[in-house]
N, C-alpha and C positions, 0 to 999 in steps of 0.2 A: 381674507380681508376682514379685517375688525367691523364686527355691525353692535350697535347700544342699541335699542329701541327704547324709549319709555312709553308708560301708559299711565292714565289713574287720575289725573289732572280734574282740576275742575272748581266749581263756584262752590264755596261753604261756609255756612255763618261759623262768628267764633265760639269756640267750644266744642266744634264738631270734629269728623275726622274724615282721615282720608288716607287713602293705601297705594300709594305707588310700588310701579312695576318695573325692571330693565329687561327686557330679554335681549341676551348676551350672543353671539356667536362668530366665528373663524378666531377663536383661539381656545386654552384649554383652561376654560371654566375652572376647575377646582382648583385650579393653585394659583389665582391670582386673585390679591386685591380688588376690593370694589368699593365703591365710595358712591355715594351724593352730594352734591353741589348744587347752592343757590343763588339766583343773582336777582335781585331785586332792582327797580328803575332806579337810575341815578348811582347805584351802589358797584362795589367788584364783585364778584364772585367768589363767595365762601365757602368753606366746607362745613358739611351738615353732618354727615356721620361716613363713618368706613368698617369695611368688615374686611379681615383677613383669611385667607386660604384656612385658618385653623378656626375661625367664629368669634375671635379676636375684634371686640368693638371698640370703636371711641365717638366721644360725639365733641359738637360745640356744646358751649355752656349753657347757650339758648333754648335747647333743644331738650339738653338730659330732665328723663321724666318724665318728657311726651311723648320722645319718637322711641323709634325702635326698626335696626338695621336689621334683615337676614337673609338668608342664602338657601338656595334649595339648586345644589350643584347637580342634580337629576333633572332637574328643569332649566338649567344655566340663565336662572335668573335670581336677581337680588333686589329686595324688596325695600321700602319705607311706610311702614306703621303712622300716622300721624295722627294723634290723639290732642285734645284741649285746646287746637288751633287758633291763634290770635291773629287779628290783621298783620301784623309784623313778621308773619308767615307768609305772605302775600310775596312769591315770584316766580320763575321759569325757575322749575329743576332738572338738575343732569346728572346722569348716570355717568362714572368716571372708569379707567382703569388706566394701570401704565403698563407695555409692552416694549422692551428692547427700546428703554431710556427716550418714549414718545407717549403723550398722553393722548388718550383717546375719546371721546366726548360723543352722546348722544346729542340728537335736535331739541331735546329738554320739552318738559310738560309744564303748562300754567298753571297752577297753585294760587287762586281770591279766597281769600277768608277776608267776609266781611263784618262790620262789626254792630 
C-alpha cells in the first residue's frame, strides 16, 4: 500500500525558508517520480517541482531560484528546499507520485509566509 507522509510545514515570515519532507513507502522508491504540489485557498492545484528516478528536475516558473527538489532513495524520501519565500507561497503541500496509471497523494503540509 502506497503511504506519502509530509512534514516541514509551518508559519514564516517572507524571505525565510523552510524544508519539506515525504517519506515514501509500499513501492519502489528509486525508480519513480516524485513531485510537489500546491494548492492555495480559492486556487487548483499546481505543480511545484518533480524529480525523476535519474535527478531529472523541473520546476514552475514561480519557484525556479528558490526551491530546490531532491531525493535520498536510502531514505525513500524526497525533499523541498524553500528559500526567499513570499506570501504567494502561502498553501497546503503534496507529495505526489504515479503508480500503475493512478496518482497517489499525501495529506499535504500548511505552508504561511507572512509578509
Amino acid at each position: 500500500q502506497v503511504h506519502l507522509v509530509e512534514s516541514g510545514g509551518g508559519l514564516v515570515q517572507a524571505g525565510g525558508s523552510l524544508r519539506l519532507s515525504c517519506a515514501a513507502s509500499g513501492f519502489i522508491f528509486s525508480i519513480n517520480t516524485m513531485g510537489w504540489y500546491r494548492q492555495a485557498p480559492g486556487k487548483q492545484r499546481e505543480l511545484v517541482a518533480i524529480i525523476t528516478s535519474g535527478g531529472v528536475t523541473n520546476y514552475a516558473d514561480s519557484v525556479k531560484g528558490r526551491f530546490t527538489i531532491s531525493r535520498d532513495n536510502a531514505k525513500n524520501t524526497v525533499y523541498l528546499q524553500m528559500n526567499s519565500l513570499k506570501p504567494e507561497d502561502t498553501a497546503v503541500y503534496y507529495c505526489n507520485t504515479g503508480l500503475r496509471m493512478r496518482d497517489y497523494w499525501g495529506q499535504g503540509t500548511q505552508v504561511t509566509v507572512s509578509s
